[in-house]
C-alpha positions as CSV (number, residue, x, y, z in Angstrom):
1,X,-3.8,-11.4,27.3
2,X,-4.2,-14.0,24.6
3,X,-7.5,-12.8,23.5
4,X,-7.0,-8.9,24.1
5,X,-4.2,-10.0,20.9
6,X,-6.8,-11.6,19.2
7,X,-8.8,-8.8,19.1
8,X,-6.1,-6.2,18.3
9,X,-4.9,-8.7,15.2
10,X,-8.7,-9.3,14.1
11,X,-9.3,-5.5,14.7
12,X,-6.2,-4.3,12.7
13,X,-7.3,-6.1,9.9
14,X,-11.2,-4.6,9.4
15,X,-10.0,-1.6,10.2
16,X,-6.8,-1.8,7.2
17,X,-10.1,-2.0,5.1
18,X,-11.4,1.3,6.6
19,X,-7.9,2.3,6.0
20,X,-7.9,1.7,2.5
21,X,-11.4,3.3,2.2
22,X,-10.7,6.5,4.2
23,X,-7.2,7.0,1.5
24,X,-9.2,7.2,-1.2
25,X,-11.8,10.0,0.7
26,X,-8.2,11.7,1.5
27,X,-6.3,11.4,-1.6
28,X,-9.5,12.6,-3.6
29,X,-10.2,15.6,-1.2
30,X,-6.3,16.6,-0.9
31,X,-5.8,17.1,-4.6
32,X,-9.5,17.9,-5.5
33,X,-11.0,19.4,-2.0
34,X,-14.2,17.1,-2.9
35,X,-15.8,14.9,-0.9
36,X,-16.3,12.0,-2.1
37,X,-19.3,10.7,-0.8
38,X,-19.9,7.6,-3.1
39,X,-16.7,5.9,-1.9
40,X,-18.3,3.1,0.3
41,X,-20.4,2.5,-2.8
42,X,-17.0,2.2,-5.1
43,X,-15.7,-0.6,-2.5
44,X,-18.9,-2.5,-2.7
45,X,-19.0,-2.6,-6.8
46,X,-15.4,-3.7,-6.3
47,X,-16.9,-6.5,-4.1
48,X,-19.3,-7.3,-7.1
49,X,-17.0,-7.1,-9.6
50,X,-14.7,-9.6,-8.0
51,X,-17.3,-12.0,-7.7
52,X,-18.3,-12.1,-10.9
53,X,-15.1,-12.8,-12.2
54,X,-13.6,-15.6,-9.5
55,X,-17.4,-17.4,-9.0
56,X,-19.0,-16.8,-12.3
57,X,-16.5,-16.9,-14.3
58,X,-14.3,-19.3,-12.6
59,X,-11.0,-17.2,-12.6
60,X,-8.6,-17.6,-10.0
61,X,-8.7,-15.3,-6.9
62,X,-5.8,-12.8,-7.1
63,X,-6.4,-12.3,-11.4
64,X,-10.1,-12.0,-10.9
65,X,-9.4,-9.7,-8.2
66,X,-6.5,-7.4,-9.7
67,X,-9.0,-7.6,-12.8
68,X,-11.7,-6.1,-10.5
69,X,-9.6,-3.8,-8.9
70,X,-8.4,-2.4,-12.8
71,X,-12.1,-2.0,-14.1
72,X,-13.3,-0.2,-10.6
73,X,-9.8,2.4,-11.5
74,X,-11.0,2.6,-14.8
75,X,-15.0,3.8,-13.5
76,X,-13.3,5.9,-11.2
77,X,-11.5,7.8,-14.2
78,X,-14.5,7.8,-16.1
79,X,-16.6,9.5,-13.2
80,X,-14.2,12.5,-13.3
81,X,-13.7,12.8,-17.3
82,X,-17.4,13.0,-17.7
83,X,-19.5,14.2,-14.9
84,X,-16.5,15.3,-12.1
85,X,-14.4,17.9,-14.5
86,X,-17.5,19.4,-15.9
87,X,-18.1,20.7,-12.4
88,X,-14.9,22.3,-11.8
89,X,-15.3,25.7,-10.9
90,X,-18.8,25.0,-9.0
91,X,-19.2,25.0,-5.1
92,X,-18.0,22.4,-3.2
93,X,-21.5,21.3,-1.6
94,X,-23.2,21.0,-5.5
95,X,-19.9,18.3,-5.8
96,X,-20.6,16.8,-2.8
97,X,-24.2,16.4,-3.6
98,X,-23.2,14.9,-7.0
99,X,-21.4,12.4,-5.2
100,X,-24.1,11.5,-3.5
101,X,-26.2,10.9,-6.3
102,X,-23.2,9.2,-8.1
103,X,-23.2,6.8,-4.9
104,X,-26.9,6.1,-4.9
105,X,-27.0,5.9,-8.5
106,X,-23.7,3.1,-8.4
107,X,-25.8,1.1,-6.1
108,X,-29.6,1.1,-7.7
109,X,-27.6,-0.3,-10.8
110,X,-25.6,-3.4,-8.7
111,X,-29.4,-4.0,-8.0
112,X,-30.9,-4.2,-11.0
113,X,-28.3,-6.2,-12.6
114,X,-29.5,-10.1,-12.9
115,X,-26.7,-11.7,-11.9
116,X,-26.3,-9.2,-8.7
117,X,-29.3,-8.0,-7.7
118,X,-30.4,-7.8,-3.9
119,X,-29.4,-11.0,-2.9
120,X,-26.1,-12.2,-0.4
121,X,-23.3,-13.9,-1.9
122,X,-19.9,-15.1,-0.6
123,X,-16.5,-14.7,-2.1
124,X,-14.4,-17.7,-1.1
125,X,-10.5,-17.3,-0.5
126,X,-8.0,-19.8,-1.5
127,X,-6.5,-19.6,2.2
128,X,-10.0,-19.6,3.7
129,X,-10.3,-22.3,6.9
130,X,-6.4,-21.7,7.0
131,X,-4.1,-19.7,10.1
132,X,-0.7,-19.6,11.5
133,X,-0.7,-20.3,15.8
134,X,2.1,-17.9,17.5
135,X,2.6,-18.4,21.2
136,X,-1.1,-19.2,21.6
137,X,-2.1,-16.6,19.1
138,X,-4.6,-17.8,16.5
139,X,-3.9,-15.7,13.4
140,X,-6.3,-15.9,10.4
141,X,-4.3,-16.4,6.9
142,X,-6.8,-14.2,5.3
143,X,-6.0,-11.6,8.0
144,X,-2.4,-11.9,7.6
145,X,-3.0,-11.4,4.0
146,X,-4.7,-8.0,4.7
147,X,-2.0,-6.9,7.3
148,X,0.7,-7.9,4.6
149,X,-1.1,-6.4,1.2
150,X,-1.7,-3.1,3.0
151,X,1.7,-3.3,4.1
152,X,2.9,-3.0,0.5
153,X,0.2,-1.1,-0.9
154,X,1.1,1.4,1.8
155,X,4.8,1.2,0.8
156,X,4.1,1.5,-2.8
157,X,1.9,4.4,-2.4
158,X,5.0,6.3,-0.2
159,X,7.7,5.0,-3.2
160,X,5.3,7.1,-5.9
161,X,4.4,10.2,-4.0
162,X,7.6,10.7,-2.7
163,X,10.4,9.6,-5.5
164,X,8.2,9.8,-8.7
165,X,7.2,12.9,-10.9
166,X,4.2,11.8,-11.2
167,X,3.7,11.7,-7.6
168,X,5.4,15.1,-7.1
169,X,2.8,16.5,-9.7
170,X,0.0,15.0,-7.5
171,X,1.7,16.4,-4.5
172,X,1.9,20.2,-6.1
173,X,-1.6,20.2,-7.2
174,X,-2.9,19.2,-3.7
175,X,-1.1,22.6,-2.4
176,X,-2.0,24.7,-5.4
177,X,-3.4,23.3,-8.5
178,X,-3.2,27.2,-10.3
179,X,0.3,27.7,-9.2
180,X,1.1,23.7,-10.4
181,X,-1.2,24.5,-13.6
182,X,1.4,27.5,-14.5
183,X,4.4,25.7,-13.9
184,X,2.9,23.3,-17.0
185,X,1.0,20.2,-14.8
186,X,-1.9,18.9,-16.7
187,X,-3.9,19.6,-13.4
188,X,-7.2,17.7,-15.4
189,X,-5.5,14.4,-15.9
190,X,-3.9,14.0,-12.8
191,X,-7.8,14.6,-11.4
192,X,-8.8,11.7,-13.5
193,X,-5.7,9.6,-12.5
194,X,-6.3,10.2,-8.7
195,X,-10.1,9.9,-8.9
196,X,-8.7,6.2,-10.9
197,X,-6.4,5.7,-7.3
198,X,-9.2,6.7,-4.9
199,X,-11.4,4.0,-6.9
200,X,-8.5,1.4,-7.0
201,X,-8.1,1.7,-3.4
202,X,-11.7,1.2,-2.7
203,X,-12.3,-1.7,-4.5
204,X,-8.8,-3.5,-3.1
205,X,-11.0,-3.0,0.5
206,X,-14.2,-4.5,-0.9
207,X,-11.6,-7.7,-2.9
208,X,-10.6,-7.8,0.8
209,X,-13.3,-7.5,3.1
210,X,-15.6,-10.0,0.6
211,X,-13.9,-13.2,2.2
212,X,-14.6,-12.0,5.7
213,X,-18.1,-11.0,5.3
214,X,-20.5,-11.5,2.4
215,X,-21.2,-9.2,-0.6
216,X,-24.5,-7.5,-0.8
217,X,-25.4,-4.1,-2.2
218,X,-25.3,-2.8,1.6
219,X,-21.7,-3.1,1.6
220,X,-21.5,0.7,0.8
221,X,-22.3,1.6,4.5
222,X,-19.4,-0.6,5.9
223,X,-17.3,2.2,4.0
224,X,-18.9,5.1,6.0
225,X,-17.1,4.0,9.0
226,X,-14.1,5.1,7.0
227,X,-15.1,8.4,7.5
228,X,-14.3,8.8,11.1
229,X,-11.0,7.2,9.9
230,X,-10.3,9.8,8.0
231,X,-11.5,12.7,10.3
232,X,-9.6,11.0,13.3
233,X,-6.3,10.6,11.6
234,X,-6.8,14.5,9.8
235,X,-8.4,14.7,6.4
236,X,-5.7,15.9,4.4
237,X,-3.3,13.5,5.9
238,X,-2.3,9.5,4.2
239,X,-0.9,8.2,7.1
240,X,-3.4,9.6,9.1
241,X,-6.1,7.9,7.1
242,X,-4.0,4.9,7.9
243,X,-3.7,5.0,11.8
244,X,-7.0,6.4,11.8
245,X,-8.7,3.3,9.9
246,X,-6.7,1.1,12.6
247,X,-8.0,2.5,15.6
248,X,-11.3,2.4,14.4
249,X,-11.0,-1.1,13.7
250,X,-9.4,-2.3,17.1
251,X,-11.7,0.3,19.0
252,X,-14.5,-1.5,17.3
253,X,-13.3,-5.0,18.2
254,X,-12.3,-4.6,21.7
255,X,-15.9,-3.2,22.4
256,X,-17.6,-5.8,20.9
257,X,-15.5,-8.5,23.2
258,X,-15.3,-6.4,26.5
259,X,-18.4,-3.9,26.1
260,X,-22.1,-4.7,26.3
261,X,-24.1,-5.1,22.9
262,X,-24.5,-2.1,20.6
263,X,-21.8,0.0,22.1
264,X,-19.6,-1.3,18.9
265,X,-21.8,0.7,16.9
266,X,-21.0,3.8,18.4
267,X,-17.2,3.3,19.8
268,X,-15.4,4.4,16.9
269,X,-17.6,7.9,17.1
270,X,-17.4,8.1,20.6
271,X,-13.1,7.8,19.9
272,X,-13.4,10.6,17.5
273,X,-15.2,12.8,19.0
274,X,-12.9,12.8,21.9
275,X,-9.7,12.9,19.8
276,X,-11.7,16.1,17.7
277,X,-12.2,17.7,21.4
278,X,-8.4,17.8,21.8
279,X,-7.0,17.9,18.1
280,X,-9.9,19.3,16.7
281,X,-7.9,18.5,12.8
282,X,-7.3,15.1,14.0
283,X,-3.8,13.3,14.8
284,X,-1.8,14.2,11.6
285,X,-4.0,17.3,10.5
286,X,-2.0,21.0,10.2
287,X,-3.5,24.0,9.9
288,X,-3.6,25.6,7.0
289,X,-1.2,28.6,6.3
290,X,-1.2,31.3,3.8
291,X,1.1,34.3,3.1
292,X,-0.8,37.9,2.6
């Protein structure tokens, strides 16, 4: 029983990373319906970023992160304000294929900067070689760390959706942006400022997974296994993305310990494809109603 716990407590914690990935695929699709393909590839230059500032330029861990977290929002804004917006209007597959190109172009650059480059670096945490025992229960602190931060990050994002204008703006366009657009909502700045939250969230998962893995210009495909988080827990849901990022992650971990090698590769699709055979629009997803 002890080590089934292990696994669900190490589990929850990569997949609060997939969580934090698959929200910014949801928020960014719910107000935009684009797919944001280069999303894994905004986590990883959040990694990057975070590096440079806490091991090359010897800032402590939370600033240099929260400073890598800020520029990655900022990138994210920029994105929509001048390639995103100009595309308004266009199908959703020639967006989707930007995205892609946005994601490939994101990590040729990590590459050919210097003091990046191809190589594998690690991000050390201040509570690194540290845990808490419970009742036999090892608990990593950088684990509990995760667990906590997405904790608030979750409650802060529920405080400003649901008792902010801002948030209720947010929450209008993703049902109608014409109807909000009439009723006076700058529809094209709230795009920028979600594309800056998508972004934000991202890179808090690459400031977070960094410590527990190493940072490489790979990184970007660890965030494609927050797509089946988002599918499983219904794309146009938040908490969904949520639930649906931790059961990918303990489904991943509890194959790896029980199952034979390489069936951790494929457990999180295998769980999604079941959960799509029943709920085919996942485990928060609705259908989508409209008056004639």
């Amino acid at each position: 029983m002890i080590a089934f716990l292990q696994q669900i407590v190490s589990g929850s914690a990569v997949g609060i990373v997939y969580a934090l990935v698959a929200l910014g695929f949801v928020m960014v699709h719910k107000a935009t319906q684009v797919f944001n393909f280069a999303q894994g590839e905004l986590m990883m230059l959040g990694a990057f970023v975070a590096y440079t500032f806490i091991v090359l330029f010897g800032l402590p861990f939370w600033l240099g992160g929260v400073i890598a977290i800020a520029s990655v929002a900022l990138f994210g804004a920029a994105l929509d304000r001048i390639l995103l917006r100009r595309m308004v209007g266009t199908k959703p597959f020639t967006i989707f294929m930007l995205t892609v190109g946005i994601g490939f172009c994101i990590r040729s650059i990590v590459m050919l900067v210097p003091i990046w480059g191809t190589e594998t670096y690690s991000l050390p945490s201040p509570l690194q070689g540290k845990v808490f025992s419970l009742g036999g229960l090892i608990i990593s602190a950088d684990h509990a760390v995760i667990l906590l931060t997405a904790a608030l990050v979750t409650a802060a994002l529920f405080a400003f959706f649901q008792f902010t204008r801002l948030g209720l703006a947010m929450r209008a366009i993703s049902q109608n942006s014409l109807a909000a657009s009439y009723l006076g909502v700058r529809v094209d700045s709230l795009f920028s400022i979600v594309w800056a939250l998508s972004a934000a969230a991202a890179a808090l998962a690459g400031v977070m997974l960094a410590p527990l893995s190493f940072v490489h210009s790979d990184m970007g495909q660890i965030g494609l296994k927050a797509i089946p988080a988002a599918v499983l827990g219904g794309f146009d849901s938040l908490p969904g993305a949520l639930v649906g990022g931790l059961i990918i992650g303990i489904v991943e971990a509890l194959a790896g310990f029980y199952l034979p090698e390489g069936v951790k590769d494929v457990a999180a699709y295998i769980v999604l494809l079941v959960v799509l055979a029943v709920k085919p629009r996942g485990l928060f997803g609705h259908a989508d109603v409209k008056k004639v």
